[in-house]
LOKOL-607398 format. One record per residue: residue in three letters; x, y, z of N, C-alpha, C, O in turn. Coordinates in steps of 0.05 Angstrom, whole numbers, plus 5000, padded with zeros to 4 digits. Atoms other than C-alpha are relative to their C-alpha. Layout:
<drenses>
AlaXYZXYZXYZXYZ ...
</drenses>
This chain:
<drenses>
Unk501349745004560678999154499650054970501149964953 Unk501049955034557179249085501850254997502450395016 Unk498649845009561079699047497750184979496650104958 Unk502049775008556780389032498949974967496549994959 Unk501450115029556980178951497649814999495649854985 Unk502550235008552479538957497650105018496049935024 Unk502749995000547079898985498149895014495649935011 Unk502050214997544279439019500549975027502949905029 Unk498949874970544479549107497049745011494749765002 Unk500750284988541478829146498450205023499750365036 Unk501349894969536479119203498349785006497549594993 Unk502550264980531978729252498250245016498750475022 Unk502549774990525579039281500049795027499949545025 Unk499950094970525678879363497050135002497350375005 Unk502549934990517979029375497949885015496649745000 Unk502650104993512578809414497350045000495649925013 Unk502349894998507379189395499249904973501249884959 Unk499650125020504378889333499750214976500950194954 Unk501149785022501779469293502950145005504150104984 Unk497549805001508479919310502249884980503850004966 Unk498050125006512179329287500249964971502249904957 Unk500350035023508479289224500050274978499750254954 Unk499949775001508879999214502850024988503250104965 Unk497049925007516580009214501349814984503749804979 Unk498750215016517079409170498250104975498749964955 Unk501649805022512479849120501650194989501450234965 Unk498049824999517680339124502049964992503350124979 Unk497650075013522879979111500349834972502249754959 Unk500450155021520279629061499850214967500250154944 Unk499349785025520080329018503250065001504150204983 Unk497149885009527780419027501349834987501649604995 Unk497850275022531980048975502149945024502849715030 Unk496750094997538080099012499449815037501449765052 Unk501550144971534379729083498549654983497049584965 Unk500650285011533978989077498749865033500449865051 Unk501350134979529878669133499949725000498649564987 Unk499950355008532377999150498249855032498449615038 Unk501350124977527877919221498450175023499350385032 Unk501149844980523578159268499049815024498949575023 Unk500750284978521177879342499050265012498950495004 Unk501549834973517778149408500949975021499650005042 Unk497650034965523078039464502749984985503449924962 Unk496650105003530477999471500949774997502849734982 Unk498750205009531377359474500349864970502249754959 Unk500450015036528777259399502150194983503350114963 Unk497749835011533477889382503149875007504649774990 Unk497450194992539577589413500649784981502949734974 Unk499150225012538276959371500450084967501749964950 Unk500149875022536977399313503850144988505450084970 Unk497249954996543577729324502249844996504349934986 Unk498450305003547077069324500149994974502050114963 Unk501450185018544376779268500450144974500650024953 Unk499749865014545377429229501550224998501950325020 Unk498549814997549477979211498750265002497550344983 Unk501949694989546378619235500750244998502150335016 Unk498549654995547879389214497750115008497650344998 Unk502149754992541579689243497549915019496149755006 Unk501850164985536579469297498250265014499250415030 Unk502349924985529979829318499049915026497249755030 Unk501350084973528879759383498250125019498250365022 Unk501649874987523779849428500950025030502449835036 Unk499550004974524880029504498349805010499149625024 Unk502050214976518479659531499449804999497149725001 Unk500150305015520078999510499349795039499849855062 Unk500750084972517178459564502749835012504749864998 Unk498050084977522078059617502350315000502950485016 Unk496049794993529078489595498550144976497650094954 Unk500349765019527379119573501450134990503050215006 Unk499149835027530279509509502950075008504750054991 Unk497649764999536179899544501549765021503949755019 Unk498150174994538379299588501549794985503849694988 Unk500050235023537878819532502550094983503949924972 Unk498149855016542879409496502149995010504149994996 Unk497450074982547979329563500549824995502849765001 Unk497850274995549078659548500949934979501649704974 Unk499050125026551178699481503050085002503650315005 Unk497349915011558478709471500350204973500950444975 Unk499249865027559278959401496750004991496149834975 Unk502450025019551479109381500550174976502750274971 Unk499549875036549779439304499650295020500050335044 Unk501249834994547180089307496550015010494749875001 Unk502650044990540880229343498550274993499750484992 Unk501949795004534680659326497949945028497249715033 Unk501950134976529980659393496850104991496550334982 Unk502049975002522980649386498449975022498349745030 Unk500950094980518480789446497150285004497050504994 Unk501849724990512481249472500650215016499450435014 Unk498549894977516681509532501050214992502050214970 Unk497849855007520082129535501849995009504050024999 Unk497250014968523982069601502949854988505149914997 Unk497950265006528481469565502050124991504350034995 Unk498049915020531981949518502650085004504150084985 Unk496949944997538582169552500649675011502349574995 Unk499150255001539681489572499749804977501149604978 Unk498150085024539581269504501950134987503449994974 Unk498249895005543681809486502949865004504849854988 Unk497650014992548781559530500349664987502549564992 Unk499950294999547580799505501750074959501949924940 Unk499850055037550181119430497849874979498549764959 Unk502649955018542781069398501650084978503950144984 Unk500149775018543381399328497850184997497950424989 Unk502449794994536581639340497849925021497649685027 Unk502750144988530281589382497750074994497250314995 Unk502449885021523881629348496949965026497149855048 Unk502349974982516681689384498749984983498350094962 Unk502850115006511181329378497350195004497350355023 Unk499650135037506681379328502750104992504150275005 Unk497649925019512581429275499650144976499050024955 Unk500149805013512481969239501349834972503249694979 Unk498150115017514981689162502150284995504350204986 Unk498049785003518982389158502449875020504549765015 Unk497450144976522882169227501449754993503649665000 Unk497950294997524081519203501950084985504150004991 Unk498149925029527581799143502050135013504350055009 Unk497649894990531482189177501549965028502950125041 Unk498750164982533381679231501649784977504049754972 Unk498350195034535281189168502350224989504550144980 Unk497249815014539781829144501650045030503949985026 Unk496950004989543981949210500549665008502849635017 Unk498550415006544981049211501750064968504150014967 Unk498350085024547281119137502450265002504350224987 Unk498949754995550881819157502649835011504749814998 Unk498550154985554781389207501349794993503749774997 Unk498450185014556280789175501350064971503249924964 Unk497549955023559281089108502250135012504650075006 Unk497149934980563681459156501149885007503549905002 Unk498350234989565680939187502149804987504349724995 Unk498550125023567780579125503250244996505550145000 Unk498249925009572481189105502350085031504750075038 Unk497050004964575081329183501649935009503650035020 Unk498850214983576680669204501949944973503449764981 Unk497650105012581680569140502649995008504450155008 Unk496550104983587580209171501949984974500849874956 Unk498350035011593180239131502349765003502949624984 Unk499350254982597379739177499150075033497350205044 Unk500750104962597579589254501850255012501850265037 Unk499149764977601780239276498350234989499650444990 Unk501949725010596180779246497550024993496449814997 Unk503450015009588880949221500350364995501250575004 Unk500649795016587281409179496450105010494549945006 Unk502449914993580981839206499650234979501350394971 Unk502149805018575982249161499350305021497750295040 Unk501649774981574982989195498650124975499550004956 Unk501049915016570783379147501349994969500549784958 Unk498750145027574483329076502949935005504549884987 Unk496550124996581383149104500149825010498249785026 Unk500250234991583682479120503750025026506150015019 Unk497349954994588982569178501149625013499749425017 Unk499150234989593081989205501450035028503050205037 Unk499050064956594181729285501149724998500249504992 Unk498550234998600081379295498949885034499150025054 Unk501150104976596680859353501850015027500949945049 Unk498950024978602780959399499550285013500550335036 Unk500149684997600781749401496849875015497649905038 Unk501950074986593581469433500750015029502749905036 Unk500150034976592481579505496349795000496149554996 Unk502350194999584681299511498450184985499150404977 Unk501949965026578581369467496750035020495549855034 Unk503149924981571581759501498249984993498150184979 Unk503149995004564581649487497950235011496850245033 Unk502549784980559782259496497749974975497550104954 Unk502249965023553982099456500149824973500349584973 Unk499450115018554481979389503450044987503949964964 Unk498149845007561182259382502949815019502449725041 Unk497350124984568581909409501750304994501650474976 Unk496649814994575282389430501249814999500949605011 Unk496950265006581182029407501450165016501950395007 Unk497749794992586082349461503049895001503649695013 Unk498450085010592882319437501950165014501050315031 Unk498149904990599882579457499850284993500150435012 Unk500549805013598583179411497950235001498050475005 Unk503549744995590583439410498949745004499749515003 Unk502750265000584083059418499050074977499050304968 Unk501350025029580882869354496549915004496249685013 Unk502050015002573282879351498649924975498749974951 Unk501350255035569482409304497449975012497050025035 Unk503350035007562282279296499449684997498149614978 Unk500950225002561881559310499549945024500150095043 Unk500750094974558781019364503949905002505249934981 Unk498149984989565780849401500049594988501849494975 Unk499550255004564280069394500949974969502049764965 Unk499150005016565780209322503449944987504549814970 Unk497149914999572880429332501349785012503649715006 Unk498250204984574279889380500749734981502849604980 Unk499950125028572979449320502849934990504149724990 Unk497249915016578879669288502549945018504249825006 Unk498049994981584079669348500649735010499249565021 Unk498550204989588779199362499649855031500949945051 Unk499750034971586678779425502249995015502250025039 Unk497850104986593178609438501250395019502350425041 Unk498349764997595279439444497550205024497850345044 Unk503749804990587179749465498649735016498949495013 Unk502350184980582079439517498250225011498650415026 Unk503449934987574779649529500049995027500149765036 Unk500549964970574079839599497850175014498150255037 Unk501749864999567880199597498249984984498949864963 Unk501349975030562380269551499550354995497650494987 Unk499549605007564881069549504349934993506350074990 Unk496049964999572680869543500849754985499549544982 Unk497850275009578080409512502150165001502450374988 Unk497349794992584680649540502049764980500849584968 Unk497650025011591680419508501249815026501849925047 Unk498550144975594679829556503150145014503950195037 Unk496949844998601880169549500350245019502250335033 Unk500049694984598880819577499349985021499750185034 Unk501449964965595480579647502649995012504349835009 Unk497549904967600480929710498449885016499749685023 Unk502050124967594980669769498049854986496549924969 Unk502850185001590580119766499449905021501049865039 Unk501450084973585579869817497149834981496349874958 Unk501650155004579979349815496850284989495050204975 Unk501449815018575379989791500550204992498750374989 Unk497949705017580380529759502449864987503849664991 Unk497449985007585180629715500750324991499250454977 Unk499549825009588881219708501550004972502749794968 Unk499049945015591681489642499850214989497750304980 Unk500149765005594682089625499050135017497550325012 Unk501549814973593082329695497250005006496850035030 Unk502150104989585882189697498849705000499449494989 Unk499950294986582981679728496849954979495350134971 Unk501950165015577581219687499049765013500549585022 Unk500350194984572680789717499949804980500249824956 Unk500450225020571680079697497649865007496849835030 Unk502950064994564979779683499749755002500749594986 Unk501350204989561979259715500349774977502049624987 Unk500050105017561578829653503049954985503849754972 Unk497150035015568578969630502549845018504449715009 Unk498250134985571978719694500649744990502849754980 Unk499050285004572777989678502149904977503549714974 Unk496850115028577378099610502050184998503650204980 Unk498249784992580978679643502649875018502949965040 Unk497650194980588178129669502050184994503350135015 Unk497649905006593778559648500850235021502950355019 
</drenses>
């Protein structure tokens, strides 16, 4: 991951439209701090892009041909951050829920882009000062100018609503302003496991488990389709 000083944030343009695509590589080509190392017109080209490169920011479009935009986004384990680009309106709470940082509408406004480029860099300098681990029993989280610290055995599981995660802990729930795959980042697999793409519970803490639940902390959490196969414990 780039560290907010160098300035300098790796995106890929997912487009199939050719003029939209050349549009948003116009765009990015006025921001210093946006470095464009690829662009393509399907997923499978993004996927290899992805590989091949390190990625903090990906434009995507929903109406990409075979695997479209938002399935192409389910099968990412750990994707960058995403900006969606599409004509549609209908799409937008279901990118919401996919942790978008924004969704922009075609044509692209250069105002919107700018201020889809400011909540991506909004997010990732946060992320930099949030996720500072100190060692393997704590993390230091950023809430507005205070930096408090969560000892990881005080974790019950970690929520996704949006753009936003609840850390819920023995104590309070802590609300932070990041995508959730961020956080998981950080977390010890051995202690945390992804069981959702809205959750990562605390292994220590599941009371009931079942081939699609786990409870912890009294409620019950489903498990997603995708996550079953590295869920053995």
């Amino acid at each position: 991951m780039i560290h907010p000083a160098s300035k300098k944030y790796r995106c890929i343009i997912v487009e199939d439209e050719p003029i939209a695509a050349e549009i948003l590589e116009t765009f990015i080509s006025k921001d210093e701090n946006l470095h464009l190392v690829g662009k393509c017109a399907d997923a499978v080209h993004a996927s290899n892009l992805l590989h091949t490169h390190k990625v903090d920011l990906m434009f995507l479009d929903i109406n990409l041909p075979v695997i479209k935009g938002f399935d192409f986004l389910k099968q990412l384990k750990n994707p960058p951050f995403v900006i969606v680009t599409t004509a549609y309106h209908e799409y937008a709470v279901e990118g919401y829920e996919l942790d978008v940082v924004d969704y922009l509408m075609k044509p692209i406004p250069y105002c919107r882009f700018l201020t889809a480029v400011g909540k991506f860099t909004y997010l990732l300098e946060a992320e930099d000062a949030l996720l500072e681990i100190a060692d393997r029993d704590h993390i230091f989280i950023t809430i507005g100018k205070k930096q408090i610290k969560i000892t990881l055995e005080d974790i019950f599981y970690i929520e996704s609503l949006r753009e936003y995660i609840h850390i819920h802990t023995k104590t309070e729930t802590f609300t932070v302003k990041m995508p959730i795959s961020r956080i998981e980042e950080s977390l010890n697999p051995k202690l945390f496991i992804r069981i959702h793409k809205s959750y990562i519970i605390s292994k220590s803490k599941v009371e009931v488990k079942s081939a699609n639940m786990m409870q912890v902390n009294g409620k019950k959490l489903p498990i997603g389709r995708t996550y079953k196969p590295s869920i053995e414990f």
